[in-house]
VMD Tcl script that builds the backbone (N, CA, C; Angstrom):
set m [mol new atoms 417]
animate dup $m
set s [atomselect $m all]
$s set {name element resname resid chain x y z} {
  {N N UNK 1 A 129.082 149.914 117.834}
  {CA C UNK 1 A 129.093 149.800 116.391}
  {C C UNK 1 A 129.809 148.534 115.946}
  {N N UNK 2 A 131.240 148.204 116.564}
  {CA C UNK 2 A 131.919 147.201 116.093}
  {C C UNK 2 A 130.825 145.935 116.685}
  {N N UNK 3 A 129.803 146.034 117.658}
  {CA C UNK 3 A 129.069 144.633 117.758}
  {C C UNK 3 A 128.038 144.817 116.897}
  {N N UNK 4 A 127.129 145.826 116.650}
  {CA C UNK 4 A 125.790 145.716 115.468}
  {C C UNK 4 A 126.589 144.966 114.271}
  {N N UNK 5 A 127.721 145.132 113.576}
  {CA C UNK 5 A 128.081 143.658 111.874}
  {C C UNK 5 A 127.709 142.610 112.610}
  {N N UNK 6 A 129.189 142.235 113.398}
  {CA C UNK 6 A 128.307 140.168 113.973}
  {C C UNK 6 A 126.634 140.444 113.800}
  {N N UNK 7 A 126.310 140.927 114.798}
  {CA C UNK 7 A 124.481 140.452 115.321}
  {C C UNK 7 A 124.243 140.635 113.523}
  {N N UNK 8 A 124.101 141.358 112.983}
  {CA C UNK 8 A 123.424 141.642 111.862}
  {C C UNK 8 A 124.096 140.435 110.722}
  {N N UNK 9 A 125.332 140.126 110.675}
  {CA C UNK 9 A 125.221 138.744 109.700}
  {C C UNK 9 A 124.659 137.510 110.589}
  {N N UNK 10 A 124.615 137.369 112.004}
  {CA C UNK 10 A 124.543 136.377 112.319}
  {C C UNK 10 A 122.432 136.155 111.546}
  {N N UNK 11 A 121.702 137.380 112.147}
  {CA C UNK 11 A 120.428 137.350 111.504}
  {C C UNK 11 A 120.298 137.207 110.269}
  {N N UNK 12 A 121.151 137.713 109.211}
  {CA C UNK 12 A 121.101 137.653 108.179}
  {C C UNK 12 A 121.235 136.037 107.855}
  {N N UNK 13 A 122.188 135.343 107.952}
  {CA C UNK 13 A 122.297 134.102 107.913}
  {C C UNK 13 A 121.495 133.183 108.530}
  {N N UNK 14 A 120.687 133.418 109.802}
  {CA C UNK 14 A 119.741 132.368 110.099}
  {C C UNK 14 A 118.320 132.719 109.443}
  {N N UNK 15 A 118.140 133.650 109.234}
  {CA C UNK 15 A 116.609 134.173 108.127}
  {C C UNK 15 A 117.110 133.555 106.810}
  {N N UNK 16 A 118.648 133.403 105.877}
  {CA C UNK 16 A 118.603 132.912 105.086}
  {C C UNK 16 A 118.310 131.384 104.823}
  {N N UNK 17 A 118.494 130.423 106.067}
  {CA C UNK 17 A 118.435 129.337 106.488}
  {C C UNK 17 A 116.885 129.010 106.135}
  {N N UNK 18 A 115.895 129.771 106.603}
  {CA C UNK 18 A 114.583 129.753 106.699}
  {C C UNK 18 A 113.974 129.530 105.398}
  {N N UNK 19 A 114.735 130.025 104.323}
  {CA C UNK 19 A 114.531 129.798 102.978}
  {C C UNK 19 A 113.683 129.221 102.518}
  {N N UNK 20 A 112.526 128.826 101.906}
  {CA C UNK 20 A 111.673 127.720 101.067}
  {C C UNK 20 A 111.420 127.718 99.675}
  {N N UNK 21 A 111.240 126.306 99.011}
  {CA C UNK 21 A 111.078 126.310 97.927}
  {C C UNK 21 A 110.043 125.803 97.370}
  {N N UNK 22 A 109.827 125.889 96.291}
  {CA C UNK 22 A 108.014 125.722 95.977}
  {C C UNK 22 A 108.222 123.799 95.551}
  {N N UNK 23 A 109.754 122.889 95.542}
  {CA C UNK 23 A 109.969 121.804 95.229}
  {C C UNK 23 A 109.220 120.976 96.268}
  {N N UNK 24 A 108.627 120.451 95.604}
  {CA C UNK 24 A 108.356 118.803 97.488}
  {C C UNK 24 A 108.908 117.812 96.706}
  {N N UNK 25 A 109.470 117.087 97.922}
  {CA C UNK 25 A 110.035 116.122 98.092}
  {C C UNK 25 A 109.001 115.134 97.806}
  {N N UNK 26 A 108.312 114.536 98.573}
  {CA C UNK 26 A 107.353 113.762 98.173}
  {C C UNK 26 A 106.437 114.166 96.871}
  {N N UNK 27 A 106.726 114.440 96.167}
  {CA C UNK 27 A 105.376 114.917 95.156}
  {C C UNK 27 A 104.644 114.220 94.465}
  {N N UNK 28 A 103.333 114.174 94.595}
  {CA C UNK 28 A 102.204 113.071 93.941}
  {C C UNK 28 A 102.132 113.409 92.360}
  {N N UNK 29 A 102.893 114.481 91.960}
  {CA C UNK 29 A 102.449 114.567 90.618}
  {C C UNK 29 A 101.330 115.039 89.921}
  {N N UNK 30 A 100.505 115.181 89.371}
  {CA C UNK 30 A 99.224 115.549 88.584}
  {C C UNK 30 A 97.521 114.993 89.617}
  {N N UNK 31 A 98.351 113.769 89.314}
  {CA C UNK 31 A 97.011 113.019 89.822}
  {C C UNK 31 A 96.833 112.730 91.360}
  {N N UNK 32 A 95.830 112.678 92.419}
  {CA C UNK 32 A 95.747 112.915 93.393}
  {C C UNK 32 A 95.899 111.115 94.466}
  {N N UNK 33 A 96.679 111.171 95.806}
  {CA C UNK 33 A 96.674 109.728 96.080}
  {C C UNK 33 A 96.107 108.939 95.935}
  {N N UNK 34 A 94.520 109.372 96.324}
  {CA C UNK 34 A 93.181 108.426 95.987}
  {C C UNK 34 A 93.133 108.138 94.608}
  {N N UNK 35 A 93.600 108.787 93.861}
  {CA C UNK 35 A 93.350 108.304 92.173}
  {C C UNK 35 A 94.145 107.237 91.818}
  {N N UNK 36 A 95.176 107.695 92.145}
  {CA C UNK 36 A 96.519 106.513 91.871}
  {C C UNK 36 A 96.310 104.710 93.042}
  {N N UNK 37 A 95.703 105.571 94.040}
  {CA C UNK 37 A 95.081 104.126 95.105}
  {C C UNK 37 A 93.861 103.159 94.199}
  {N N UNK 38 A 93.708 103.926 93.361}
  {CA C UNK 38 A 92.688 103.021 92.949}
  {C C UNK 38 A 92.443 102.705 91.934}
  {N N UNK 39 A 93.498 102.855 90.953}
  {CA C UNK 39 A 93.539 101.888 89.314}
  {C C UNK 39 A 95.369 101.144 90.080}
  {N N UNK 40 A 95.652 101.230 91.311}
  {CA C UNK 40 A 96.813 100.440 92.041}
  {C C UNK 40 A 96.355 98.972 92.698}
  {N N UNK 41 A 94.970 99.632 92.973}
  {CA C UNK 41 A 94.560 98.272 94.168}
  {C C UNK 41 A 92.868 97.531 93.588}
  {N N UNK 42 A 93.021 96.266 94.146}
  {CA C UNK 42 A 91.970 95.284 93.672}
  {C C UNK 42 A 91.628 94.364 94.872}
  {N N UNK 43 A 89.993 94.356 95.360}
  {CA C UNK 43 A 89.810 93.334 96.160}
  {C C UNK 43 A 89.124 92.135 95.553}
  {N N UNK 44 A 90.403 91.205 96.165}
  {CA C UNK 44 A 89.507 89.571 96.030}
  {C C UNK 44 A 88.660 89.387 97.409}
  {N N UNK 45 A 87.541 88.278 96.307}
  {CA C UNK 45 A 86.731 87.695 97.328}
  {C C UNK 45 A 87.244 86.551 97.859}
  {N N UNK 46 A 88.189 86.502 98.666}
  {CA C UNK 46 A 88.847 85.586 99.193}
  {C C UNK 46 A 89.474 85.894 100.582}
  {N N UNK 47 A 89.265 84.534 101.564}
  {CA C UNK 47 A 89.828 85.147 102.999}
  {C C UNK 47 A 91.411 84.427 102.845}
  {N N UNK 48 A 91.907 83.368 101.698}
  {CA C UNK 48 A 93.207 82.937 101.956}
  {C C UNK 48 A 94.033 83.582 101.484}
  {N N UNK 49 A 94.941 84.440 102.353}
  {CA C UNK 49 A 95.965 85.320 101.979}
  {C C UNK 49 A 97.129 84.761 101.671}
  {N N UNK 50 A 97.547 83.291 101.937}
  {CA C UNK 50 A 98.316 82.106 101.312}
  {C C UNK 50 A 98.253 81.946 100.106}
  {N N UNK 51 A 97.130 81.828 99.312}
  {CA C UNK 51 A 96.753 81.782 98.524}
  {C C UNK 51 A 96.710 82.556 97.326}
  {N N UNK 52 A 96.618 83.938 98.011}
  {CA C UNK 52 A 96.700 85.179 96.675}
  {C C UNK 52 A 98.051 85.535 97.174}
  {N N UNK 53 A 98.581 85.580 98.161}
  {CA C UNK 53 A 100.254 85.423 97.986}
  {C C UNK 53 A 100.552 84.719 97.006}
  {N N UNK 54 A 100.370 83.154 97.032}
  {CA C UNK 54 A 100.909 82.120 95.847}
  {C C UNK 54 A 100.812 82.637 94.526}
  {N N UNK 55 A 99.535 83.222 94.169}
  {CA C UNK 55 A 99.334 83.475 92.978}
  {C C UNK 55 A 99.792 84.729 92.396}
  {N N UNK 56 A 99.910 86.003 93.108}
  {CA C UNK 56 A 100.871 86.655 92.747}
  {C C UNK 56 A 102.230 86.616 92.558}
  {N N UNK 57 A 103.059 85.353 93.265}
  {CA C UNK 57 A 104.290 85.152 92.521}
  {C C UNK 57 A 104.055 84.310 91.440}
  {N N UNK 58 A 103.287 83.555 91.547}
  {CA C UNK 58 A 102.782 83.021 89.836}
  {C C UNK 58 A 102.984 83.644 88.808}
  {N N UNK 59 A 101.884 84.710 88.920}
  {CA C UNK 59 A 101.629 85.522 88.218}
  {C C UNK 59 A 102.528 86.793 87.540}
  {N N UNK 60 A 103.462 86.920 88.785}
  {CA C UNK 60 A 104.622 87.607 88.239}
  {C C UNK 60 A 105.587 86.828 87.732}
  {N N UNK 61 A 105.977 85.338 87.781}
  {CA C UNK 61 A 106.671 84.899 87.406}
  {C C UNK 61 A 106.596 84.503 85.544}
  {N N UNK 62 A 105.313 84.218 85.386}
  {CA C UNK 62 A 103.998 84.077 84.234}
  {C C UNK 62 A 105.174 85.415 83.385}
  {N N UNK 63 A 104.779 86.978 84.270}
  {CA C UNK 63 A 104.837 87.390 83.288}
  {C C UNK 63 A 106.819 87.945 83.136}
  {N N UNK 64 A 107.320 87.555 83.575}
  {CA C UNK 64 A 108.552 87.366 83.504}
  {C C UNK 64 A 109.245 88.122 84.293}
  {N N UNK 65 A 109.044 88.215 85.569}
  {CA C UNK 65 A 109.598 88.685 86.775}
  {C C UNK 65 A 110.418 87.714 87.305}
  {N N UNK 66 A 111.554 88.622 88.153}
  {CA C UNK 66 A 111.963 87.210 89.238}
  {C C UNK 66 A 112.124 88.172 90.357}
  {N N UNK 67 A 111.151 87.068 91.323}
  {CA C UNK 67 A 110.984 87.647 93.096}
  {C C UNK 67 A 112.288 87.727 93.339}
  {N N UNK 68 A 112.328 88.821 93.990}
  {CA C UNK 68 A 113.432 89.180 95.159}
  {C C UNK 68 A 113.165 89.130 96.323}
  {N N UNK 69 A 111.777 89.114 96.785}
  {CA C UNK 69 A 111.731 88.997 98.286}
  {C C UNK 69 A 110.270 88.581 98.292}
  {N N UNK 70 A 110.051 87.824 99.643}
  {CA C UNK 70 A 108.159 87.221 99.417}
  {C C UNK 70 A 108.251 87.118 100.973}
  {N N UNK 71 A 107.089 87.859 101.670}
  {CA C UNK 71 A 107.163 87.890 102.771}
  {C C UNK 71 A 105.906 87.264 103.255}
  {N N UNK 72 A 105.416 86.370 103.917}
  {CA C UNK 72 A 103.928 85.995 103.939}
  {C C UNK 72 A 103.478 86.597 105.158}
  {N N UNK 73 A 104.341 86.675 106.304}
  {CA C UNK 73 A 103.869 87.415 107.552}
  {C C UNK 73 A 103.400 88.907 107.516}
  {N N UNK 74 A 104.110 89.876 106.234}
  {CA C UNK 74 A 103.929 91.328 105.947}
  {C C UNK 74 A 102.871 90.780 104.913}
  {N N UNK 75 A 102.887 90.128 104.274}
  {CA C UNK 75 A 101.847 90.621 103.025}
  {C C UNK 75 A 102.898 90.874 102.167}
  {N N UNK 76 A 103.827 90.641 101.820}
  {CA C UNK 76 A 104.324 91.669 100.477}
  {C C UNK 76 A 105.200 91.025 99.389}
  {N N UNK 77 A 105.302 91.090 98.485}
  {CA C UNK 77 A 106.406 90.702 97.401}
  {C C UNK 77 A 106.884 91.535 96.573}
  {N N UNK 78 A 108.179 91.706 96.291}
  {CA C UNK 78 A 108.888 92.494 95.464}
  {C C UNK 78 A 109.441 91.741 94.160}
  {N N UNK 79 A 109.464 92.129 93.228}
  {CA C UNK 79 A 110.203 91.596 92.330}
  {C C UNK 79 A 110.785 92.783 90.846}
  {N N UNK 80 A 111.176 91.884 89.959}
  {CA C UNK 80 A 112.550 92.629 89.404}
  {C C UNK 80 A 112.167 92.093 87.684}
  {N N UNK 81 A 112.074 92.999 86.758}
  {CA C UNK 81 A 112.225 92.053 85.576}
  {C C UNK 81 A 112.950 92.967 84.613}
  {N N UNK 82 A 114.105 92.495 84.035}
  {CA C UNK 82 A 114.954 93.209 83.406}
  {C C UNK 82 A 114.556 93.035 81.620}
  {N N UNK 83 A 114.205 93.782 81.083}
  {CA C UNK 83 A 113.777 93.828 79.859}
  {C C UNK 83 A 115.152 95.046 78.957}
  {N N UNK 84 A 115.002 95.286 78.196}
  {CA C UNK 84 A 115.619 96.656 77.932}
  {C C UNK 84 A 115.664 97.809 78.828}
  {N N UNK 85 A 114.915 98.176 80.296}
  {CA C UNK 85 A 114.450 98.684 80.893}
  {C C UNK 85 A 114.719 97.603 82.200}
  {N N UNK 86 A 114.796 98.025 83.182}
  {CA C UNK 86 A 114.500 97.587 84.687}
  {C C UNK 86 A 112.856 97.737 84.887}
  {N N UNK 87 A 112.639 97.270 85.204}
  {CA C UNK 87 A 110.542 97.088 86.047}
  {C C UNK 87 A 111.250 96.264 87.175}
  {N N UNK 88 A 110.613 97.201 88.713}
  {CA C UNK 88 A 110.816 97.123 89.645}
  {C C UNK 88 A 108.925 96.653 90.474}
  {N N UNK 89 A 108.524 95.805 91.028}
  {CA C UNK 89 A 106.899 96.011 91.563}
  {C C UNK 89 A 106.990 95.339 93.014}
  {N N UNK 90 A 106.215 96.030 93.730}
  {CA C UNK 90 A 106.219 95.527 94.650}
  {C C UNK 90 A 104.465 95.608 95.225}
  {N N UNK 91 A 104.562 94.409 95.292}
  {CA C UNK 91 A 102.647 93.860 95.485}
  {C C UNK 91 A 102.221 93.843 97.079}
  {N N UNK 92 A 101.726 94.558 97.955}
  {CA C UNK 92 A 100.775 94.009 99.213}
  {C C UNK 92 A 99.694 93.343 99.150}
  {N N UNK 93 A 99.676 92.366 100.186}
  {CA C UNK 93 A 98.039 91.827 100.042}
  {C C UNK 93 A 97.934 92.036 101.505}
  {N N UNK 94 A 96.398 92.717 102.089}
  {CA C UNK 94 A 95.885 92.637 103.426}
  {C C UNK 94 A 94.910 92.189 103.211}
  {N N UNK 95 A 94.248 91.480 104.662}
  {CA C UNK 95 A 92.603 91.683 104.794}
  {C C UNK 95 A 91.696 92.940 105.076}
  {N N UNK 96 A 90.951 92.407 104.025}
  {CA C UNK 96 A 89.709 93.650 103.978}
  {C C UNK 96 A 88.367 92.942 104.683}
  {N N UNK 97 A 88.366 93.486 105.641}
  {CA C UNK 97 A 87.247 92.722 106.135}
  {C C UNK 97 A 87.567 90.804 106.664}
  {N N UNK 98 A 86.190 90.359 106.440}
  {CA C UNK 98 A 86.535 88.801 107.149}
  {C C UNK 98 A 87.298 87.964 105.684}
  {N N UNK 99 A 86.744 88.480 104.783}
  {CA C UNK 99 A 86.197 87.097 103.295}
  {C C UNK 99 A 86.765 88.324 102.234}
  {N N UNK 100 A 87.612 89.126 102.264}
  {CA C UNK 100 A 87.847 89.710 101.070}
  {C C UNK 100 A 89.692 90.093 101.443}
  {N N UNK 101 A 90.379 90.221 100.407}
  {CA C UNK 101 A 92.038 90.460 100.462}
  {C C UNK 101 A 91.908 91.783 98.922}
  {N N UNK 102 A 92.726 92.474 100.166}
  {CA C UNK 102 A 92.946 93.796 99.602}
  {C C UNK 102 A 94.289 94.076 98.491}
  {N N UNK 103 A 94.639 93.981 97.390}
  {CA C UNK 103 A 95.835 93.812 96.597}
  {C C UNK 103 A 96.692 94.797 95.935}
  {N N UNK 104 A 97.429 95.393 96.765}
  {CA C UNK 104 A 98.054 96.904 95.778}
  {C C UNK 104 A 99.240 96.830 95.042}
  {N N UNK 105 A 99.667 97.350 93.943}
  {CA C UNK 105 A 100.597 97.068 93.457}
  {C C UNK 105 A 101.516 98.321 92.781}
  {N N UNK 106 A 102.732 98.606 93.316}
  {CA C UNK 106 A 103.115 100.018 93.041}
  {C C UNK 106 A 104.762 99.144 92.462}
  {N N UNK 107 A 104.907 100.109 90.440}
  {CA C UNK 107 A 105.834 99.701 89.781}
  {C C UNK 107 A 106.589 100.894 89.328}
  {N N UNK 108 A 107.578 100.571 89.106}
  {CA C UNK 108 A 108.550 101.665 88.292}
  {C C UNK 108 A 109.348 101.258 87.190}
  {N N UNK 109 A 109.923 102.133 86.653}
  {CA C UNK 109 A 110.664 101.772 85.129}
  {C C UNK 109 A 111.869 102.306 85.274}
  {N N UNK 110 A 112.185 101.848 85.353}
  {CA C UNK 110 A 114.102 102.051 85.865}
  {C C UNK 110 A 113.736 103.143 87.059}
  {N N UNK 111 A 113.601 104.434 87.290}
  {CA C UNK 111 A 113.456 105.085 88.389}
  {C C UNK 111 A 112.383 105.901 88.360}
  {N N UNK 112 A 111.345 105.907 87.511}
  {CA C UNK 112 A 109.933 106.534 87.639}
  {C C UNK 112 A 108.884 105.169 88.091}
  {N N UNK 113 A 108.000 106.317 88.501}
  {CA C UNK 113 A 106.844 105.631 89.045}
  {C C UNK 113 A 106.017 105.111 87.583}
  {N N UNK 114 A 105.314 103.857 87.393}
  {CA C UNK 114 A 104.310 103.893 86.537}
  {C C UNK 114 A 103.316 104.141 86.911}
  {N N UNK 115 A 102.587 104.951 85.914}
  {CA C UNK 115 A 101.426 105.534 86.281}
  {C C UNK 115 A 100.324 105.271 85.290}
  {N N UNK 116 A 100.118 104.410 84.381}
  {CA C UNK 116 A 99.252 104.107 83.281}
  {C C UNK 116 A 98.437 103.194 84.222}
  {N N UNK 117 A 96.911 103.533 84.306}
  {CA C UNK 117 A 96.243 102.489 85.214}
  {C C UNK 117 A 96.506 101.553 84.209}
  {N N UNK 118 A 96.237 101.423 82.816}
  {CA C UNK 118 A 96.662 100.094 81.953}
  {C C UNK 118 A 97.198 98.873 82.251}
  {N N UNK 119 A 98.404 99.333 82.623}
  {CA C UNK 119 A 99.672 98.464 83.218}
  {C C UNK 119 A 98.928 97.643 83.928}
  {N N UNK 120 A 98.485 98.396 85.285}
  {CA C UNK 120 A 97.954 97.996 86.633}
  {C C UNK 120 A 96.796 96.782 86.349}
  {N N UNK 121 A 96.018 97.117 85.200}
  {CA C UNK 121 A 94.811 96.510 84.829}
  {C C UNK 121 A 95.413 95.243 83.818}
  {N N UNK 122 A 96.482 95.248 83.504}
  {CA C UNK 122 A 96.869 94.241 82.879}
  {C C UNK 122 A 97.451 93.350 83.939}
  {N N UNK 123 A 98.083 93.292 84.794}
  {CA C UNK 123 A 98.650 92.908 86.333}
  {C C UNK 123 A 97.594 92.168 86.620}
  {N N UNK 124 A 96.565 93.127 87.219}
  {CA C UNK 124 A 95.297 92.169 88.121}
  {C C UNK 124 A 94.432 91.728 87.050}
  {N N UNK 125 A 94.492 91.722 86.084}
  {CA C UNK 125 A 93.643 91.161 85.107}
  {C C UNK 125 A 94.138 89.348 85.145}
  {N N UNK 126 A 95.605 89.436 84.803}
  {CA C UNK 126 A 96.502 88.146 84.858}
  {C C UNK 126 A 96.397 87.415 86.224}
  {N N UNK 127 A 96.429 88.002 87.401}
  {CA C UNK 127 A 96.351 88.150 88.920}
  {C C UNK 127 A 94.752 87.041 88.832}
  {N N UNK 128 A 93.803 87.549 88.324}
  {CA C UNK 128 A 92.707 87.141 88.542}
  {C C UNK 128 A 92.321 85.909 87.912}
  {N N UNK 129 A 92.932 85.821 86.691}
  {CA C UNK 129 A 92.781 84.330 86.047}
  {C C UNK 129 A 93.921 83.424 86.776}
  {N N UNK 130 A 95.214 84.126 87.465}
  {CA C UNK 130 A 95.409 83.080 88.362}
  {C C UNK 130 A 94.731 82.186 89.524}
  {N N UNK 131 A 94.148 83.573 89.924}
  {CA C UNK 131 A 93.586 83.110 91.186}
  {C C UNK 131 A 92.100 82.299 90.874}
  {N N UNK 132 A 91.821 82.155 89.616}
  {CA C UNK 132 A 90.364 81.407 88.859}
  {C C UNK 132 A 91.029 79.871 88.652}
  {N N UNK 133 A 92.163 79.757 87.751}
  {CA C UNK 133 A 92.651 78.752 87.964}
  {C C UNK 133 A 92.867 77.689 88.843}
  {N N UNK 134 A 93.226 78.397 89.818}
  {CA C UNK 134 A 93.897 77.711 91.065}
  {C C UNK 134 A 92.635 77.230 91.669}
  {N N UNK 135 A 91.331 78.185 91.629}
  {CA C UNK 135 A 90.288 77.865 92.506}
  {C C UNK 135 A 89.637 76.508 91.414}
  {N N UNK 136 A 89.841 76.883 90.470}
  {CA C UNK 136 A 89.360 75.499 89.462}
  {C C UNK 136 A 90.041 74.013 89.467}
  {N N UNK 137 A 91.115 74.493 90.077}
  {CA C UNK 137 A 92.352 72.977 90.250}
  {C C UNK 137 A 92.338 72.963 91.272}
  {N N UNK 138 A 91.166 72.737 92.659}
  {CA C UNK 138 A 91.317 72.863 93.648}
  {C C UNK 138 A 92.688 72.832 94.633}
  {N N UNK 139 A 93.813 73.787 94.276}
  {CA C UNK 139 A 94.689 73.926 94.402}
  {C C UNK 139 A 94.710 74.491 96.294}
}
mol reanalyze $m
mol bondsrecalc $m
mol representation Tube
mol addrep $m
């Protein structure tokens, strides 16, 4: 009798351990990855990834960002623009194929995700008359 308490809190306490909650950690929110992948990302017809690198810090700089980090070997740039608000973005570019660069761009507002494809479409909208420019100034 005095050993059945131990065994019985010790079970009691590792079944309480087991516990779950209906919270995730990762949570996508409403809208599903593929949805958010794709008012996020834009392919150029372009094989120079030098190139749409360049113009995305342009382009963020244009709209009043300042890079914090530009990586040309990863593909990636981060940057920072302090308004009344923090805006945090951080841009990939890969190849898609031989002749096309793949462009994603995931932002936040002080500590949420943005999620207005708007935003996104205002980004690569600017993104794209850079990269028209540049091809016009044989840059």
């Amino acid at each position: 009798m005095k050993l059945l308490l131990p065994i019985l809190l010790i079970c009691a306490s590792l079944l309480s351990g087991c516990a779950t909650t209906n919270e995730r950690v990762l949570d996508m929110g409403d809208e599903t990855q593929l949805q958010k992948r794709s008012y996020q990302s834009r392919i150029f017809e372009t094989a120079d990834k030098e190139k749409v690198l360049r113009a995305i810090i342009s382009t963020l700089q244009d709209l009043g960002f300042v890079i914090d980090r530009a990586d040309l070997m990863l593909g990636s740039i981060s940057a920072t623009k302090q308004d009344r608000n923090q805006i945090r973005i951080t841009v990939s570019v890969r190849p898609k194929g031989n002749d096309r660069m793949l462009v994603r761009a995931n932002a936040q507002l002080n500590i949420s995700p943005i999620e207005d494809p708007k935003e996104y479409q205002n980004f690569f909208s600017s993104l794209e008359k850079s990269l028209f420019l540049t091809a016009q100034a044989g840059e």
